[in-house]
N, C-alpha and C positions, 0 to 999 in steps of 0.2 A: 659487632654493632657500631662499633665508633667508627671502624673503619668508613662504612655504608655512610655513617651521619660526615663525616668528612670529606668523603667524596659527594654527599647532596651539597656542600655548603659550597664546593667550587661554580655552583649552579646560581642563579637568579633568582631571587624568591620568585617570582614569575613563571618560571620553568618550571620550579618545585613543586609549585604551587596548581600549575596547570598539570603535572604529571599524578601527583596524589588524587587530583579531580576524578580525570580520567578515569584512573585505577580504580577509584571507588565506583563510579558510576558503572565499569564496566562490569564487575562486581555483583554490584544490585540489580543491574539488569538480564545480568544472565541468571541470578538467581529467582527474580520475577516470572525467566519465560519458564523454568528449570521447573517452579512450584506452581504454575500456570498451569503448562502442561502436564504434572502428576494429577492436580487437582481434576481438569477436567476427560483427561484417561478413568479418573476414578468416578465419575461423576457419569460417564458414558457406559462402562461395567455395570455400574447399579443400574443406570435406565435397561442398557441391553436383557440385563435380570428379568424386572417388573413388567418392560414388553413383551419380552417369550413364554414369559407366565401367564400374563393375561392374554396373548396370544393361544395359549393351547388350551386354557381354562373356555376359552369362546370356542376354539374347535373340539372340544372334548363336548361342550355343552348342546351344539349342532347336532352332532354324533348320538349322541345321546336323545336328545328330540327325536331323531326317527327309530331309536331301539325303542323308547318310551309309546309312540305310535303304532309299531308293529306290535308291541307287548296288548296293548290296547283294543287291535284287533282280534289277535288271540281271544284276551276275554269278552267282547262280545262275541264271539262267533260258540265261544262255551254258554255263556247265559243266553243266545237266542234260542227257545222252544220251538223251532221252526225246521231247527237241526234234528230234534229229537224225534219230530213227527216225520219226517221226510225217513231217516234212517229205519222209522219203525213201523213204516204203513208199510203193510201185506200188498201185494201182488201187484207191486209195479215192478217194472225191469230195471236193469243197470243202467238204458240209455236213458230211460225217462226220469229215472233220479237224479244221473248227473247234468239232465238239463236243468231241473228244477234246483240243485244245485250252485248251475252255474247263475241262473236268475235271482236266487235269494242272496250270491256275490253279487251281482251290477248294483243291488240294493243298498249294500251295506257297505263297499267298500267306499269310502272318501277319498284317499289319496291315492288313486292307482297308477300316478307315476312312481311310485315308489315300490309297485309289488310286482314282480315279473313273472309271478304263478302262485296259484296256493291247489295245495294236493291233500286229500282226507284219505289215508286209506283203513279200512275196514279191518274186522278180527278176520274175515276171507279174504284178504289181502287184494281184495277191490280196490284200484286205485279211482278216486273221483277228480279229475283234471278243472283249471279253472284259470285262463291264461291271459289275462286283459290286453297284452302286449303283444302278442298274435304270434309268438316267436315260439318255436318247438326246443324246450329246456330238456335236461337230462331231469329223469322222474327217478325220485328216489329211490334207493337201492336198497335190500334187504338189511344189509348193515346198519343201512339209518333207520330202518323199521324199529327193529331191533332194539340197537344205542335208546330208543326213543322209549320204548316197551317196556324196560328195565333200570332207566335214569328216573328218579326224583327228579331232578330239573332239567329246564329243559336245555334243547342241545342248540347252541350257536357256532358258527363261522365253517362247517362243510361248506367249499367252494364249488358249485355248478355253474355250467358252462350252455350256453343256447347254438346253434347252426351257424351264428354271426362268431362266434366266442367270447361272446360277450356274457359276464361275469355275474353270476347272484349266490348271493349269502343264503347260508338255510340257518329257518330258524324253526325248528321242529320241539314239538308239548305232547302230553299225550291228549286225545279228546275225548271230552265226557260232558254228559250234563251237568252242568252247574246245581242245580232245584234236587236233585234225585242223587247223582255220584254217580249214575250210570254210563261206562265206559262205551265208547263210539267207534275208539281206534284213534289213529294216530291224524295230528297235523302239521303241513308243514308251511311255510309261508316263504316264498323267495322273497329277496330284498333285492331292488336290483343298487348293484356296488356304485353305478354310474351316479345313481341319485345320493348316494350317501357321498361319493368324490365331489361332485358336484357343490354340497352343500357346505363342506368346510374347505373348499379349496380357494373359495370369495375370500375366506377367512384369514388365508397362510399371506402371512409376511413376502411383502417384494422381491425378485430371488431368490423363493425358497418353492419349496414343495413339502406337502405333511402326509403320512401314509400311516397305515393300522397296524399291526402285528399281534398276533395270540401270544399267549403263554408256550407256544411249542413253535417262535418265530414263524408261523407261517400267516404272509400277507394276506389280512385280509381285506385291505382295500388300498389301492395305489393309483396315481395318477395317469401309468404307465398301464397299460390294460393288460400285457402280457405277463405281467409280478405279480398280477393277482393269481393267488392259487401256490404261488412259489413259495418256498422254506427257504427262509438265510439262513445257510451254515457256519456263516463266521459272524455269527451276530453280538459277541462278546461288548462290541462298542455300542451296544445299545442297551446294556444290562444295566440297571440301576435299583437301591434300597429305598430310594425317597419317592414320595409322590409327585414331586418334578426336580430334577434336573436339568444343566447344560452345561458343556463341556466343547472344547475345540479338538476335534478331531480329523482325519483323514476317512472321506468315505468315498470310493469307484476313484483315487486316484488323486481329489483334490481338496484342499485345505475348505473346511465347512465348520461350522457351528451346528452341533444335534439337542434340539430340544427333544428332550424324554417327558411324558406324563403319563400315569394311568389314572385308567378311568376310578371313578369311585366307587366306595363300596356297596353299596344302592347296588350297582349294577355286577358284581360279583357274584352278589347273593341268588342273582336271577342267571348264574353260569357264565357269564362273562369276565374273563380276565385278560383284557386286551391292553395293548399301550400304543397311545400316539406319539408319533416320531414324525419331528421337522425337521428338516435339512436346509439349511440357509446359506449360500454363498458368502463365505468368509471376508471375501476380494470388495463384495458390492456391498455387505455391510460397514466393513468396516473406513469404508471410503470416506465417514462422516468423521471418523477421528484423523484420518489422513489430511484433512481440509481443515480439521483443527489445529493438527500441530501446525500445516503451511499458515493458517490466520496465527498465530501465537509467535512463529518464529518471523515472521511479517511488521509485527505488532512492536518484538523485542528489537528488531533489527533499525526500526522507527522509532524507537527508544533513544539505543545508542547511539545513533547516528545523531539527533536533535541533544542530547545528555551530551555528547563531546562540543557543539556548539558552544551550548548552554556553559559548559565548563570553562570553552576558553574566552569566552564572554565575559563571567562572572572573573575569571585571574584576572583579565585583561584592567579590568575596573577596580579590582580592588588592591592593585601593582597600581596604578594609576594613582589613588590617591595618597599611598606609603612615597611614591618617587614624588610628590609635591610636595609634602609634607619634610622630606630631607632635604629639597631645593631651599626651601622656605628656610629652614635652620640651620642650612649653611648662609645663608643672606642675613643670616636677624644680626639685626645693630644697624643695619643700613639705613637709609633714608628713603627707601623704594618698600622696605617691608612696612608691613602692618600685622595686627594683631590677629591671630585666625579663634574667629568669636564661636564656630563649632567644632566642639570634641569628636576626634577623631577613633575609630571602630580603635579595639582592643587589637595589639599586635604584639607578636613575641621579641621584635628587636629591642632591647632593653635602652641602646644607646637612642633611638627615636622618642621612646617613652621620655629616657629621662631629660633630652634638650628639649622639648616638648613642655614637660613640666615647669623645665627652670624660664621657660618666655613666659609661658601663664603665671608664676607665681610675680615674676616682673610687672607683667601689665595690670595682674591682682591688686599692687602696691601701689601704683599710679593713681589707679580707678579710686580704692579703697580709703578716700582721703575724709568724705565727710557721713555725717549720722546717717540720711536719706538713703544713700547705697550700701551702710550695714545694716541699716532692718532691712530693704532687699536682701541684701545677701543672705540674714538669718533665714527670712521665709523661706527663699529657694530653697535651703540648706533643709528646712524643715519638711517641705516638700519634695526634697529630693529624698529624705530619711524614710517618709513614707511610701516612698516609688521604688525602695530599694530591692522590695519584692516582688517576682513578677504573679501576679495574681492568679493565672492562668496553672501556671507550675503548681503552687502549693493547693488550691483547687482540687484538680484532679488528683495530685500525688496525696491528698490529703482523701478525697474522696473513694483510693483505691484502696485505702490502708484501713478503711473505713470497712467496705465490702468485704476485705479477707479476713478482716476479725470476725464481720458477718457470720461466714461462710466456716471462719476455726470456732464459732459457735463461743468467741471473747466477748461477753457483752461490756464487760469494762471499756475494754482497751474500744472497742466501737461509741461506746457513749465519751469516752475523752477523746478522739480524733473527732467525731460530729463536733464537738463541743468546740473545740479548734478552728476546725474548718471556718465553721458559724464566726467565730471570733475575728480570723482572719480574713473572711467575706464582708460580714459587715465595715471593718475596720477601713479596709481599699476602699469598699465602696466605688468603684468604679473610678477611681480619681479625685470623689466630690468632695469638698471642704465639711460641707452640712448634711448629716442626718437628721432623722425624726429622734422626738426625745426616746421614744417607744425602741428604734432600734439599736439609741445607747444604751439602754436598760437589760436590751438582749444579750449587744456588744456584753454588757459587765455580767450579766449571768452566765454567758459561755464560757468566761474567762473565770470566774467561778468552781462553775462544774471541771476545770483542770486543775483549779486549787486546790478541791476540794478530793479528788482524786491523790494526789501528794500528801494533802492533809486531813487522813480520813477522822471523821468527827472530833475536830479542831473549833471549826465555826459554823454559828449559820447566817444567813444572811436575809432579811427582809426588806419588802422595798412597799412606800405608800407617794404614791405617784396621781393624784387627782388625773383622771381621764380628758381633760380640758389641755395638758399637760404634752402629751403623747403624742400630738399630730405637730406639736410644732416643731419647727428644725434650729437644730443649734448646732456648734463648731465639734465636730465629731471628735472623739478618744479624752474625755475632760473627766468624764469621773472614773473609767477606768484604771489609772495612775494611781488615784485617790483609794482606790480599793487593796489595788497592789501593796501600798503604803502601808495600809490599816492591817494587811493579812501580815506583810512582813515585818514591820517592824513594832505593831503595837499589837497583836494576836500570838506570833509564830512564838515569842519568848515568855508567854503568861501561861501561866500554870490554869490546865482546865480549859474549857470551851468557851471561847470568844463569840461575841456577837456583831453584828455590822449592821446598821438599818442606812438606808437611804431615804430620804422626806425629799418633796419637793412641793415647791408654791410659785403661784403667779402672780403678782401684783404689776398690774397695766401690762408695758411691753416688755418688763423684766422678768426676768425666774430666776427660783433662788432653789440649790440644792446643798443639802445637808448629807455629811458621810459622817456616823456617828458609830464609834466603835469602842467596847468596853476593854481597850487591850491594855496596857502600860504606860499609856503615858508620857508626858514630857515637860518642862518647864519652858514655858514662853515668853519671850520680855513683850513681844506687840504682838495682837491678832494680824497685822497687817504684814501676808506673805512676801512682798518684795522687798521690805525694812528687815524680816527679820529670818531669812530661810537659811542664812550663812547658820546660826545657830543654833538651830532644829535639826538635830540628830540624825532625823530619818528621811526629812525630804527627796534628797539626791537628785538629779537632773529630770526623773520622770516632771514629777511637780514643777520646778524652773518652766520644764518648757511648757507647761500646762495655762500657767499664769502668762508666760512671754503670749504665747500666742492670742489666749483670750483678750488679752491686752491691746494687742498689737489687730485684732479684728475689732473689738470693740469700743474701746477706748480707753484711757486709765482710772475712769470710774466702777471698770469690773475689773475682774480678776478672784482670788484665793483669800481669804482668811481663815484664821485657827485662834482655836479655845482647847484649851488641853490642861489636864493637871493631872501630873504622876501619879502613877497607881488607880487611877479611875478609869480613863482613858480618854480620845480627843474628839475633837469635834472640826469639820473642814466645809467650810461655807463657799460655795460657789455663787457669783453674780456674773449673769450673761443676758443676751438680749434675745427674743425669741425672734426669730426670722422668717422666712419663706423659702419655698425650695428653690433653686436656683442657681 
């Protein structure tokens, strides 16, 4: 380590200065694009999630629309009595029935793009045809009589094929009358696949395709017309326990994304146990996160490049005024220098600091010769004592210590940092000399409630402040001192509970405040604080500067005085002049 600090010292502050820059900036800004792009990798996983869900929740929902229609025809075609009469009127023939058959379909059927045949056949194994689509289908097979004859529910996803090879779902119930229970025989209703492809395939994500599969992998509906019908036998990558999934896998060869869903239970229960499966091109989805990291590494790259500017910019200026500031102090005593009347930024060369100091305490000594430029100089001094903190810091650092006591459930430790905060908000006050009387009353209750935290039931304090009182503004932090005073030096040492009251009154443009506290006491030669505070035990520099200042705003007819007698406790009269904000 010393080594490295020995070798930087052979460098320029300039150099150093400008190399440490860099380094940091380079730093931050790799770690900007580093958590940039984790963040929105992660931010594009969760969307890809919620989109493939609600993606297959819309085509599942499609899908299900025309199961729910075809189911629907089923049962009116059971509660129409029209069925029952047609089947059970005497001495009509086969052909006459299945016309009338087919005429009580053109009636009833509504959607008949979506039915590629419906077939009734009989306990004689009559088949009644009924084909809106004009296409010659394969007619069901004794198997499916049968399945149908013998199933509680009824039978879906047998694949039939037309002359074209063109695809329809059966979906076969047994038939009866609804009114009576009296059996009719079997029905079956083709579905054609194209109308059910059709309707979720508007649905499927850009670069993707969505297909059906039973519980025995075999497709029941595909984009591809020749998969219908087919069994995947390697269908392992589509197997899942949840009701939706997705997963990145390899499918026919190429990197894909497979969204998994099944259908719900509704449709289970009526013999269906299918799953929908999307297939999404990996390559064209993911193009959107590829465009992100090029925007992020674009972004970070625009970064550093403007961050090393900005760096040797910022060295460049502030070597610039250290190198002026050593010119200047190797010249001083000359006849060409002058006095450099603004202090210069904090630097760690010790030897700058301290030549630096020793011209200002010179030109100090010069200047500092009459009364007029020491009460300036005190004011500044005063005003610079209360500028010593930056407001903004103790703020939030106060306001954060505030929240995690919140939050650890401290209500102490949260009502004395509020109490604080309050204290030291009012007290800056933005810079301003003058508060309301109202906000120095708050001022000395905040400061209070930390006292009183320290000193738990020590004192209390009461305050009668006529309301006439309150609005007007006076030289801010004057009875707070007064208070400090009375807790510590005439409360803290007395046996038992102390009291503190503050009074106040207006008479014309004057107000007069009273700190009145029953603590110990003191022996006083004059009420009059500036004659006699060297003597008074407890004053100490808070008071001094209480009085300088009121003084020194108002004139020397205000200021401090005291009443006090041992063992009783004191009394501290304030006179000031009521002002306006400003």
């Amino acid at each position: 380590m010393k080594i490295a600090v020995n070798i930087l010292r052979q460098f320029k502050i300039r150099s150093r200065l400008l190399l440490f820059l860099l380094l940091a900036l380079v730093v931050s800004s790799t770690s900007i694009v580093l958590v940039t792009r984790t963040a929105a990798q992660a931010l594009l996983r969760n969307y890809l999630y919620n989109y493939l869900k609600s993606t297959q929740e819309a085509i599942a929902a499609s899908a299900e629309l025309i199961i729910d229609e075809i189911n629907m025809l089923a049962v009116r075609l059971t509660v129409n009595n029209e069925f029952y009469h047609l089947f059970n009127t005497e001495g009509l023939s086969f052909a006459e029935r299945e016309e009338q058959f087919r005429q009580l379909l053109d009636r009833l059927l509504v959607h008949k793009e979506l039915v590629g045949a419906i077939y009734i056949v009989d306990h004689n194994n009559e088949i009644y045809e009924y084909a809106p689509v004009g296409q010659i289908i394969q007619q069901p097979d004794l198997l499916d009589i049968n399945r149908i004859r013998t199933s509680p529910l009824p039978l879906w996803g047998v694949i039939k094929k037309d002359q074209t090879e063109g695809s329809y779902i059966l979906f076969g119930r047994q038939f009866y009358n609804f009114y009576t229970g009296e059996s009719l025989g079997s029905l079956f209703i083709y579905i054609r696949e194209s109308a059910l492809n059709d309707v979720y395939r508007r649905i499927a994500p850009a670069g993707s395709f969505s297909f059906i599969v039973d519980d025995h992998n075999r497709v029941i509906s595909h984009p591809d017309p020749a998969q219908v019908g087919s069994v995947i036998f390697d269908a392992s990558i589509f197997e899942t326990e949840n009701d939706f999934t997705y997963k990145r896998a390899h499918y026919q060869g190429q990197p894909v994304i497979l969204a998994i869903s099944a259908f719900n239970n509704r449709l289970k229960n009526l013999g269906i146990n299918w799953r929908m499966i999307s297939v999404i091109s990996e390559k064209e989805f993911f193009q959107v996160m590829d465009r992100i990291n090029q925007i992020v590494l674009l972004i970070g790259t625009s970064i550093l490049i403007g961050a090393a500017f900005l760096a040797i910019y910022v060295s460049f200026n502030l070597t610039k005024s250290v190198a002026r500031l050593k010119y200047r102090l190797d010249q001083f005593g000359t006849e060409q220098v002058r006095a450099i009347s603004t202090a210069p930024p904090n630097d760690e060369l010790a030897l700058l600091e301290e030549s630096y100091d020793q011209m200002v305490l010179r030109v100090q000594e010069l200047i500092e010769k009459n009364n007029r430029e020491r009460e300036k100089q005190r004011e500044l001094e005063l005003i610079a004592l209360q500028a010593q903190i930056n407001p903004h810091f103790i703020y939030n650092t106060l306001d954060a210590i505030g929240w995690i006591a919140k939050l650890k459930q401290q209500p102490e430790i949260e009502k004395l940092v509020i109490a604080l905060a309050t204290f030291f908000r009012i007290s800056l006050h933005k810079g301003d000399k003058f508060i309301t009387v109202a906000e120095e009353i708050k001022l000395v209750d905040s400061f209070v409630q930390v006292e009183q935290t320290r000193f738990p039931g020590k004192f209390e304090i009461s305050y009668q402040i006529p309301e006439e009182m309150k609005e007007c503004h006076i030289l801010k932090i004057i009875l707070q001192p007064l208070v400090e005073n009375a807790i510590k030096h005439g409360i803290a040492t007395k046996k038992g509970m102390g009291h503190i009251r503050i009074k106040g009154r207006k008479e014309g443009d004057d107000l007069y405040f009273e700190v009145i506290d029953d603590g110990v006491g003191f022996e006083v030669d004059s009420p009059d604080f500036a004659s006699s505070y060297q003597k008074i035990n407890y004053s100490g520099y808070g008071l001094r500067n209480v009085d300088e200042r009121i003084k020194l705003e108002y004139g020397p007819e205000y200021g401090i005085r005291f009443m006090s007698e041992k063992g009783k406790g004191t009394t501290v009269l304030v006179k000031v002049r009521a002002g306006k904000a400003g």
